[in-house]
C-alpha positions as CSV (number, residue, x, y, z in Angstrom):
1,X,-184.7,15.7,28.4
2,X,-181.3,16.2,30.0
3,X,-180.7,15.0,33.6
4,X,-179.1,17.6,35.8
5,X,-177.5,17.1,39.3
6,X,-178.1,20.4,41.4
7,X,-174.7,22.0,39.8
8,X,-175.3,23.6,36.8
9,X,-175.9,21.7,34.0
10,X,-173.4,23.1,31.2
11,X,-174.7,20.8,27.8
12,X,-176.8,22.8,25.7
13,X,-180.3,22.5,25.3
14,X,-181.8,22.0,21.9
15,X,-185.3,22.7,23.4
16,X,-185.6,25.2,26.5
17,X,-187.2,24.3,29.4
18,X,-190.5,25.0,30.9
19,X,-190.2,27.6,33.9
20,X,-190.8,25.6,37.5
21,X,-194.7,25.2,38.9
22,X,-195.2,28.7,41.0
23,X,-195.8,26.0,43.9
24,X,-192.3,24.9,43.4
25,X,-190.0,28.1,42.6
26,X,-192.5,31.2,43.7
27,X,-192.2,33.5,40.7
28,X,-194.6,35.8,38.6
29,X,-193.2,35.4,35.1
30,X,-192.0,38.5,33.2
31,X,-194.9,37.9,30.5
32,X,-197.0,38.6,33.3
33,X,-196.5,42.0,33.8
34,X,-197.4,43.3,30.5
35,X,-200.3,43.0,28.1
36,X,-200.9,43.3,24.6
37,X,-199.3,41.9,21.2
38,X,-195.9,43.5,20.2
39,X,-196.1,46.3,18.3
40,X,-198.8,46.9,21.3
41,X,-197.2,45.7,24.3
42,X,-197.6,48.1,27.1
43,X,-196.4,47.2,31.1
44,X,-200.0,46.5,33.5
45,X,-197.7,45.1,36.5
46,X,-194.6,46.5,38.4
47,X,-195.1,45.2,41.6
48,X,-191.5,43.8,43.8
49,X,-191.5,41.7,46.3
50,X,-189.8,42.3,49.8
51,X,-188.4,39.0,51.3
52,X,-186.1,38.3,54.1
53,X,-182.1,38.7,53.6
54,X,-182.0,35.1,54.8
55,X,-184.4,34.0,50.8
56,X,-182.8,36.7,48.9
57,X,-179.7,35.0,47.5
58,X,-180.7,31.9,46.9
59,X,-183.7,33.3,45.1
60,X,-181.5,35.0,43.3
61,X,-178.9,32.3,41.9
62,X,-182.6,30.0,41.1
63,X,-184.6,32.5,39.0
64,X,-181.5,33.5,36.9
65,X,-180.9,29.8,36.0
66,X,-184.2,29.6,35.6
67,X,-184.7,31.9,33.0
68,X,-181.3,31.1,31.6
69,X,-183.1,27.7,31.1
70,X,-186.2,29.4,29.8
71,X,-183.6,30.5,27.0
72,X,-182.1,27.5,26.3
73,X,-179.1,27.3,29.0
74,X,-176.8,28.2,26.3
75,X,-173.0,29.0,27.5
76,X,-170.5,30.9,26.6
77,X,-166.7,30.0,27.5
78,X,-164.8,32.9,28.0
79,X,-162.0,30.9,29.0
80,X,-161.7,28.8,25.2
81,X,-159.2,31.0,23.4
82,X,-161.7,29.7,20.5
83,X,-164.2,31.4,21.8
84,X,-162.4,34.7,22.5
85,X,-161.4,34.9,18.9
86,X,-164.8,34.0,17.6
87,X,-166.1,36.8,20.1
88,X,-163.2,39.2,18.5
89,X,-164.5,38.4,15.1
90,X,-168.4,38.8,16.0
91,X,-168.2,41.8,17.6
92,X,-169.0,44.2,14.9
93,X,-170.9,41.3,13.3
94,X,-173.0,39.3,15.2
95,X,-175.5,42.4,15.8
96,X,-176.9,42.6,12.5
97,X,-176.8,38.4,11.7
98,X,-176.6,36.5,15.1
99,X,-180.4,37.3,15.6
100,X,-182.9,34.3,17.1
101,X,-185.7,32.6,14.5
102,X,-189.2,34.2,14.5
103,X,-190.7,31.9,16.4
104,X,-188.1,32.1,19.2
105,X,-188.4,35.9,19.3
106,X,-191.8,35.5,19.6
107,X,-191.4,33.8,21.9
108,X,-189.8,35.9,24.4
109,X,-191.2,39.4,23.1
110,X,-193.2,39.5,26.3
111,X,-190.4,38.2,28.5
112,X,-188.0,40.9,27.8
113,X,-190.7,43.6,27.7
114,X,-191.1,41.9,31.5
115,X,-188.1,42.6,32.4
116,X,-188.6,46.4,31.6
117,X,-191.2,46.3,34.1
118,X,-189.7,45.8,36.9
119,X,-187.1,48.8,36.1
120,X,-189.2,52.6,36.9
121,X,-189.5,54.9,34.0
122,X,-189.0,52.5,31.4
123,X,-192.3,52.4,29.7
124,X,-190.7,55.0,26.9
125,X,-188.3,52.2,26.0
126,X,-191.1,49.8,25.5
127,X,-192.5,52.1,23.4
128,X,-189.8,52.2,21.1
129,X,-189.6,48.9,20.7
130,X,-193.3,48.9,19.9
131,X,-192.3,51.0,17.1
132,X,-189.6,49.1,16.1
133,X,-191.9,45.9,15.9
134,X,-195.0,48.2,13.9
135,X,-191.8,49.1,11.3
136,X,-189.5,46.1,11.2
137,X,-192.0,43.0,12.6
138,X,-191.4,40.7,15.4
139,X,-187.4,39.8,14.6
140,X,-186.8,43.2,15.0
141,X,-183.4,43.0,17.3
142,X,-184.4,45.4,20.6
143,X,-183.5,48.7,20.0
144,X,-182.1,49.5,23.9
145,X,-179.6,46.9,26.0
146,X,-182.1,45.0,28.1
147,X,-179.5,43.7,30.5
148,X,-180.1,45.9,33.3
149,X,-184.1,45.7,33.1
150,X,-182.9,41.4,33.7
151,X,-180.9,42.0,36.7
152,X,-183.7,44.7,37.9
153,X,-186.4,41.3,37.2
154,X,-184.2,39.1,39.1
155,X,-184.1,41.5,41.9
156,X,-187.4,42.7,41.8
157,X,-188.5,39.4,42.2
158,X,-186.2,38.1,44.4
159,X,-187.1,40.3,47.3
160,X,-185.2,43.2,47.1
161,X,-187.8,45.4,46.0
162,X,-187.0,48.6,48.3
163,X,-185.3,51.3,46.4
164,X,-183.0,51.7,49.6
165,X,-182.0,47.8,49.0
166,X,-181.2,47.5,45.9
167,X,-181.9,50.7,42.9
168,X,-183.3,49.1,40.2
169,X,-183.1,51.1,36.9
170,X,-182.5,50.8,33.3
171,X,-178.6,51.0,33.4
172,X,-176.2,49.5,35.3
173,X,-174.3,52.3,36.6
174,X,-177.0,53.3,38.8
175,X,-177.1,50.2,41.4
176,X,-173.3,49.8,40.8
177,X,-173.2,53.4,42.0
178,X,-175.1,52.5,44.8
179,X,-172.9,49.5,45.6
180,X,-170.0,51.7,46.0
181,X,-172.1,54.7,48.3
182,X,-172.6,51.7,50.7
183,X,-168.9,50.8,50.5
184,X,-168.2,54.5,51.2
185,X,-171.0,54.0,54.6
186,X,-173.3,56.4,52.7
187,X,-176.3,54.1,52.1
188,X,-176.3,51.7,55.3
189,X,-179.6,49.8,53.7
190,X,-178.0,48.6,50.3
191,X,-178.1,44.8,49.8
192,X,-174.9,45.2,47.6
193,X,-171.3,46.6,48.9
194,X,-169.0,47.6,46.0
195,X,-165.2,45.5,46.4
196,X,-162.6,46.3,44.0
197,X,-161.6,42.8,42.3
198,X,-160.0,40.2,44.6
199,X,-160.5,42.2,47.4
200,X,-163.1,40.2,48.8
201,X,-164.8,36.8,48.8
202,X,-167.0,35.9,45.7
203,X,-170.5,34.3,46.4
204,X,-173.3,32.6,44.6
205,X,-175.7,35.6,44.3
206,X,-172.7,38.3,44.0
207,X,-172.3,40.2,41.1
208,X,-169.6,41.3,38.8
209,X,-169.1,44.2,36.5
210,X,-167.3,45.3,33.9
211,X,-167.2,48.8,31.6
212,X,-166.8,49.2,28.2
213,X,-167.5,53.1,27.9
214,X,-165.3,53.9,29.7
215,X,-163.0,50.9,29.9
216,X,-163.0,51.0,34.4
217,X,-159.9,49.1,35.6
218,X,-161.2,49.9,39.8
219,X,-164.1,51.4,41.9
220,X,-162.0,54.8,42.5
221,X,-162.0,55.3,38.5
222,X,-165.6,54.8,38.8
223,X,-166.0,57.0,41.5
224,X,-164.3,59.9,40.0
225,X,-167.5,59.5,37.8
226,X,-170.2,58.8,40.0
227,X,-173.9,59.5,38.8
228,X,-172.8,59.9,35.7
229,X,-174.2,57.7,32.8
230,X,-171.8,54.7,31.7
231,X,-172.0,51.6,29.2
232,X,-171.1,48.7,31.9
233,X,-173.0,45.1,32.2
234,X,-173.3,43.0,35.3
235,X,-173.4,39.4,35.7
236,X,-175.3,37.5,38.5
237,X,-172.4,34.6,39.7
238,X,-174.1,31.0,40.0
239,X,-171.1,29.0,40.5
240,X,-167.5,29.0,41.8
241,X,-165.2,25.9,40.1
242,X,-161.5,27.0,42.0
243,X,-161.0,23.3,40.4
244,X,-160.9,24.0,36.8
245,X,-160.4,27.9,37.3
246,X,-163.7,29.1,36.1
247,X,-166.6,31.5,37.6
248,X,-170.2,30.4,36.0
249,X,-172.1,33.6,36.0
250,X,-175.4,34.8,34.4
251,X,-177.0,37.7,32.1
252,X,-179.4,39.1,30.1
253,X,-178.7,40.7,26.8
254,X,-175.6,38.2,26.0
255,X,-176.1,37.9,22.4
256,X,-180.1,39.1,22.2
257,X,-180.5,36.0,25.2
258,X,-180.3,35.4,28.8
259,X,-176.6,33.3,28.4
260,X,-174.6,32.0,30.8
261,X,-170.7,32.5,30.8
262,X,-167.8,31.1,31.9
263,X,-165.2,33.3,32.9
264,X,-161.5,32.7,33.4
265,X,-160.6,32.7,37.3
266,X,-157.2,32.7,39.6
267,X,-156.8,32.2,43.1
268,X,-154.8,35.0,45.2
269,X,-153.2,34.8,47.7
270,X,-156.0,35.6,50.6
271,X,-157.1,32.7,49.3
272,X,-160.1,34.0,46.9
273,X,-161.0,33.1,43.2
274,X,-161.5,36.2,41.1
275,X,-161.7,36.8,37.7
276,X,-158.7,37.6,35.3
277,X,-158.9,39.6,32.6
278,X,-160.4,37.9,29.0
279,X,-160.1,38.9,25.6
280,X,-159.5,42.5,26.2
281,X,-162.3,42.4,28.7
282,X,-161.8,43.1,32.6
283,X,-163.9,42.3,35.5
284,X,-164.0,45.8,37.4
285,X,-166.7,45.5,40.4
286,X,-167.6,42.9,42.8
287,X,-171.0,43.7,43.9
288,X,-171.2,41.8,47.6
289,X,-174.6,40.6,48.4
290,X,-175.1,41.5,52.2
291,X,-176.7,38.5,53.1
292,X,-176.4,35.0,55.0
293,X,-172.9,33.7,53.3
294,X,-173.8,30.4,54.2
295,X,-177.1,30.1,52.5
296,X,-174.9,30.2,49.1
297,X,-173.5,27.3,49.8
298,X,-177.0,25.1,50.3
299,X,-178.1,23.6,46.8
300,X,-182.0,24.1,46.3
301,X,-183.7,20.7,45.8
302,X,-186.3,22.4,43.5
303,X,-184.1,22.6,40.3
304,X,-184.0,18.8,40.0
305,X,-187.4,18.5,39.3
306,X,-186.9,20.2,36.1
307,X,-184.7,18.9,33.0
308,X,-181.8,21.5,31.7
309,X,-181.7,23.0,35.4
């Protein structure tokens, strides 16, 4: 078992670890909210929970290490020229042979379909995987990007389960939209404001985002496209090192897994870290979470009970 302080531990895990006592870390598991064997999985449970500003961000920088854990607290450094031309190489690649063991997708089958649940009008998607699994069997790669239905999970169960807090849905786009309506003053009850990148301070329990279809280089490119649909991927931050340059951050659907990564970081001259541009890759949004600033900077006590956290 590895021994972790309460910074994230970065050495990988050859065995993931077990998800913390509900008496310890108070969260329903993702497997929870559906029944039924793949190929027959269908969502029973989309309940959210609606906590206090003052829980929400440290909930939110626990479960996502937790279930990064749950995956095996593999990392990916952005910031390795290595690993950028690896990642260059893999791209077209590593979808058809980078693909988990049968036991490990087994595994998770119910996880992921868990984190479908907690995004509305998703059940078609599950369906199609159900499909997928009846035709292909359990290694079947999912057949949709599941990294929005994670971050919808991690809010969902973090407490932000008011559609007026935070918009959980199937893509991106649509909460980062959000994010930048309560930049603009139009939705006064988001718990996210939209900054362009190294405009303002970076938290634990922020967010960053980046597009790919179309390639976004600022909010105001986004905005000329607002509401419509978008290829982009958000990252929950977990850690800021200004020492070594480096912003620890957290997804789902990194390579089929929740991964963590480590993205290169400068400091500007307000003073903030912020993400540079990796690999071809750029950091567009920084999704603000609206909530007590200083509560980022306590250290929960819980994930030392628990090796690989």
């Amino acid at each position: 078992m590895l021994v972790c302080c309460t910074t994230v531990c970065l050495a990988q895990q050859s065995v993931p670890a077990e998800r913390l006592p509900r008496e310890v870390l108070d969260v329903l598991p993702p497997s929870a909210r559906v029944i039924g064997i793949p190929g027959e999985m269908r969502i029973s449970d989309r309940s959210c929970r609606n906590l206090p500003a003052t829980q929400v961000r440290q909930r939110i920088i626990e479960i996502a290490r937790q279930e990064w854990s749950w995956f095996g607290a593999s990392v990916l450094d952005m910031t390795s020229q290595e690993e950028l031309d690896a990642n260059a190489g893999r791209s077209r690649r590593w979808w058809r042979t980078d693909w988990m063991s049968e036991e490990e997708a087994r595994r998770v089958s119910d996880d992921i379909a868990g984190y479908w649940a907690a995004a509305p009008d998703s059940s078609w998607l599950l369906e199609r995987q159900n499909k997928r699994w009846r035709e292909l069997g359990i290694t079947a790669r999912w057949r949709d990007f599941w990294s929005a239905a994670f971050i919808s999970w991690v809010m969902c169960e973090s407490g932000l389960g008011e559609d007026e807090k935070f918009q959980r849905a199937i893509a991106h786009h649509s909460y980062i939209d959000q994010a930048i309506r309560a930049r603009d003053g139009l939705e006064p009850q988001a718990a996210y404001t939209a900054y362009d990148i190294g405009e303002a301070e970076i938290l634990p329990g922020d967010m960053l985002c980046r597009g790919s279809r179309p390639e976004y280089r600022n909010l105001d490119q986004r905005r000329g496209q607002m509401g419509e649909g978008a290829r982009t991927h958000c990252d929950v931050v977990v850690e800021l090192d200004s020492q070594n340059n480096q912003i620890k951050v957290i997804g789902g659907n990194v390579r089929g897994a929740v991964r963590m990564k480590l993205l290169p970081a400068s400091v500007n001259e307000a003073g903030f870290i912020k993400p540079i541009p990796y690999g071809g890759r750029e950091i567009f949004a920084h999704l603000q979470l609206v909530a007590d600033k200083k509560v980022a900077q306590v250290q929960s006590n819980k994930l030392e009970l628990v090796g690989g956290l």
